[in-house]
C-alpha positions in Angstrom: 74.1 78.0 105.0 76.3 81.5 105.0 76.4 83.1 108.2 75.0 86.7 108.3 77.7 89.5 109.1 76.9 92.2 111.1 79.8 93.4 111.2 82.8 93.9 108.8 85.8 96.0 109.3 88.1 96.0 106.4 92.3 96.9 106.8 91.0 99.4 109.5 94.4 101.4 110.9 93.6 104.6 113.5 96.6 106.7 114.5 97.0 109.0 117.0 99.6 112.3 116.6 101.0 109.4 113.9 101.6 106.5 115.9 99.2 104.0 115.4 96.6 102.8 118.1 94.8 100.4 115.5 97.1 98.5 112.6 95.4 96.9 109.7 92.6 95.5 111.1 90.1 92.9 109.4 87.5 91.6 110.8 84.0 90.1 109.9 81.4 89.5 113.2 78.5 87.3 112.4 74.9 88.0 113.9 73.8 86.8 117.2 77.2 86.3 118.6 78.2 87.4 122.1 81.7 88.7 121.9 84.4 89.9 123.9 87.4 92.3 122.9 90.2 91.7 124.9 93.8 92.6 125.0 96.3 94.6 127.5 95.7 98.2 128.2 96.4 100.7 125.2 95.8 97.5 123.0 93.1 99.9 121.2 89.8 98.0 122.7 88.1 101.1 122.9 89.5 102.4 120.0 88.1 100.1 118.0 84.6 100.6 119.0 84.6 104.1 118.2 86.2 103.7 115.2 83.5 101.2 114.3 80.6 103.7 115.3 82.8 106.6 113.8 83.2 108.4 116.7 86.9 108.1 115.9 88.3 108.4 112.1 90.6 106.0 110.7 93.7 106.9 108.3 92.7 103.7 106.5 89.8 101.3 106.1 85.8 100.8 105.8 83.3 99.4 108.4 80.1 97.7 107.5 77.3 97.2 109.5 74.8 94.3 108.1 76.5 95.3 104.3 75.7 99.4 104.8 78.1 102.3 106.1 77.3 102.7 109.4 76.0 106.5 108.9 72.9 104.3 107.7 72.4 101.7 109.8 72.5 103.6 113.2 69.1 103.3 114.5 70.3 99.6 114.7 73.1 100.0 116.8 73.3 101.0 120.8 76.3 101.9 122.4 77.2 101.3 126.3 80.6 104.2 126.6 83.0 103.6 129.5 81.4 105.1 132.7 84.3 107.3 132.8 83.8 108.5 129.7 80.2 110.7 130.9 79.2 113.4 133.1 77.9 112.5 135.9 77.4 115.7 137.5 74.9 116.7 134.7 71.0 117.3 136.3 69.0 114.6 135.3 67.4 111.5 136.7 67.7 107.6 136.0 64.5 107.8 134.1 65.7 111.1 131.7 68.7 109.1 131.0 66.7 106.0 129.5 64.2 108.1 127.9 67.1 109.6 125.7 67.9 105.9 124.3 64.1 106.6 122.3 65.1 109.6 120.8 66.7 108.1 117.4 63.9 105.9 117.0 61.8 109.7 117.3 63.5 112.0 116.1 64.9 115.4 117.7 61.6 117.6 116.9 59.2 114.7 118.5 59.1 114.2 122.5 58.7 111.2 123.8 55.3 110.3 125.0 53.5 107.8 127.2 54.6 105.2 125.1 58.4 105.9 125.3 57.7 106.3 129.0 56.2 102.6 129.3 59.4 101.7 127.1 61.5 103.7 129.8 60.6 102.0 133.1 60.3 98.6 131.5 63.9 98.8 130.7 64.5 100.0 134.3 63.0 97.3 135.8 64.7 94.6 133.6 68.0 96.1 135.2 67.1 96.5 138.3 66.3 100.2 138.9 62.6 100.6 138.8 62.7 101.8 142.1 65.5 104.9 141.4 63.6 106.3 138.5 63.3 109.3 140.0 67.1 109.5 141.7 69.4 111.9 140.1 72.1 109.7 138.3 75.3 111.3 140.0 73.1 109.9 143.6 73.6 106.5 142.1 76.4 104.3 142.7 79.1 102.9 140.3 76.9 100.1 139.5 73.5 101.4 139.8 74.7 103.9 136.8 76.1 101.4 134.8 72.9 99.5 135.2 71.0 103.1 133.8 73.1 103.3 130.9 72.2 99.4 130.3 68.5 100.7 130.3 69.3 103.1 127.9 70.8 100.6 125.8 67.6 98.3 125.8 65.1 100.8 124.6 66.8 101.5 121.6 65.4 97.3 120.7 69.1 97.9 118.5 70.3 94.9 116.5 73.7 95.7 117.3 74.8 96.6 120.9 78.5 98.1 121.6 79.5 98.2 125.6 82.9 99.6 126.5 83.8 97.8 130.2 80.4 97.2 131.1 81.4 95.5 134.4 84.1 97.8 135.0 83.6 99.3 139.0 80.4 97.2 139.8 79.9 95.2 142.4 79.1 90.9 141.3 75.5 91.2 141.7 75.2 93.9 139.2 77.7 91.9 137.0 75.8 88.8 137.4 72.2 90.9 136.3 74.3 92.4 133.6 76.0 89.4 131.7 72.4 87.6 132.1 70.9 90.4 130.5 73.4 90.2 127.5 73.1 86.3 127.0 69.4 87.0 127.1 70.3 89.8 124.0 72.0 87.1 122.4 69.3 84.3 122.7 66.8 87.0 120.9 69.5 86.8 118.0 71.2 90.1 118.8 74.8 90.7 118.3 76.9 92.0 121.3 80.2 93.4 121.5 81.9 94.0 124.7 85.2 95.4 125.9 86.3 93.1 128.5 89.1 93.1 131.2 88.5 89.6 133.5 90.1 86.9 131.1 88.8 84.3 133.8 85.6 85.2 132.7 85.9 84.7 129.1 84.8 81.2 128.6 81.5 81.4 131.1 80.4 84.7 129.6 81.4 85.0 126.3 80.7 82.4 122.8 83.0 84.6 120.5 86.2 87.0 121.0 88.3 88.6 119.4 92.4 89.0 120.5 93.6 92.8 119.7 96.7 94.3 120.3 97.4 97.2 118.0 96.9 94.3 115.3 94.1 91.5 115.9 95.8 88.7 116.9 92.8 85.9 116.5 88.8 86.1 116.2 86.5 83.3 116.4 84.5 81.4 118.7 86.1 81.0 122.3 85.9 77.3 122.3 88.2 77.0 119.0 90.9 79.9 120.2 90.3 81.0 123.5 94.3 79.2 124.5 97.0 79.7 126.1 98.8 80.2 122.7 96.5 83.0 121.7 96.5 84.7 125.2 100.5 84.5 125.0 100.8 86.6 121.5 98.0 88.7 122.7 100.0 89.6 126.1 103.6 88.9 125.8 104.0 87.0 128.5 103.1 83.2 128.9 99.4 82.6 130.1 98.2 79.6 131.6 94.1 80.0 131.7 92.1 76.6 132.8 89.5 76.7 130.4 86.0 74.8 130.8 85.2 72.8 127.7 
């Protein structure tokens, strides 16, 4: 039986003032994977996300999402940005913030109603936050906002979800509620794509990751590459990583 893609990038190469970030990239993610991108800094993690969700515009390449551009898939994709990425400063509560995540599934003329509400705090109980619904998001901590933007995440119900550092500045219970959140993504046959930093990590959190650095260096599932081999071409330096089997 075929796997199902939900991903496929195709000789993808993003340059920036004419030095490339992103060289040539292929790639095909299957369905229901959780994966994590990792690599060392300015290894184009990031970069590859938004070139994905075509926020960014490659010189070169195509992107698929499930066998369609991604202009017409989007209502099944969610994206988690880097936290420093957003304004925090701007006037709006916890709550507002999730409700947002309904608007593609509405439309910009409808308003969300009591339905989209219900939707709303749901998602902000799952992470956590029930109880700051109300708090103005630059009141919240590091963690507490990354756990909004989760929320906003969820109620999208995307088949595809994209997070840039999610555990970047939290504290380890929020990382703990987050990761369990994405493995339970993952059981409901979502796909999940995360920027990750903490190679220790890799092997509890993660079933699938790919190796980037300018070029992908390896992509598959963590028990087949996740090694010292790959980790060396990936960093350029020799890594020694005990890995759990």
């Amino acid at each position: 039986m075929n796997e199902k893609i939900a991903v496929k990038v195709d000789d993808l190469t993003v340059a920036y003032n004419y030095k490339p970030v992103l060289w040539d990239i292929d790639l095909k993610i299957p369905e229901g994977v959780l994966m994590a991108i990792v690599g060392p800094n300015g290894a184009g993690k990031s970069t590859l996300i938004k070139a994905i969700l075509g926020i960014l515009k490659p010189i070169a390449g195509s992107v698929t999402i499930f066998d369609k551009p991604y202009k017409k898939q989007r209502k099944h994709v969610a994206y988690v940005p880097q936290k420093g990425s957003v304004d925090w400063d701007f006037p709006t509560t916890a709550l507002d913030v999730v409700m947002m995540g309904t608007y593609g599934s509405l439309g910009w003329i409808k308003r969300p109603g009591a339905k989209q509400k219900k939707t709303a705090l749901e998602a902000l109980e799952k992470v956590g936050m029930l109880s700051f619904k109300n708090r103005q998001i630059s009141q919240l901590s590091g963690g507490q906002q990354q756990r909004v933007f989760l929320a906003r995440a969820l109620v999208q119900d995307a088949s595809i979800y994209f997070m840039d550092e999610p555990f970047q500045g939290v504290d380890a219970t929020t990382e703990v509620a987050i990761i369990n959140i994405l493995k339970g993504l993952r059981k409901a046959g979502k796909t999940v794509i995360v920027v990750h930093h903490d190679l220790q990590t890799v092997p509890e959190y993660f079933d699938w990751v790919t190796f980037l650095n300018v070029k992908k260096i390896a992509t598959g599932p963590v028990k087949d590459i996740y090694n010292d081999d790959n980790l060396t071409k990936t960093y350029g330096i020799n890594y020694k990583v005990s890995i759990q089997k």
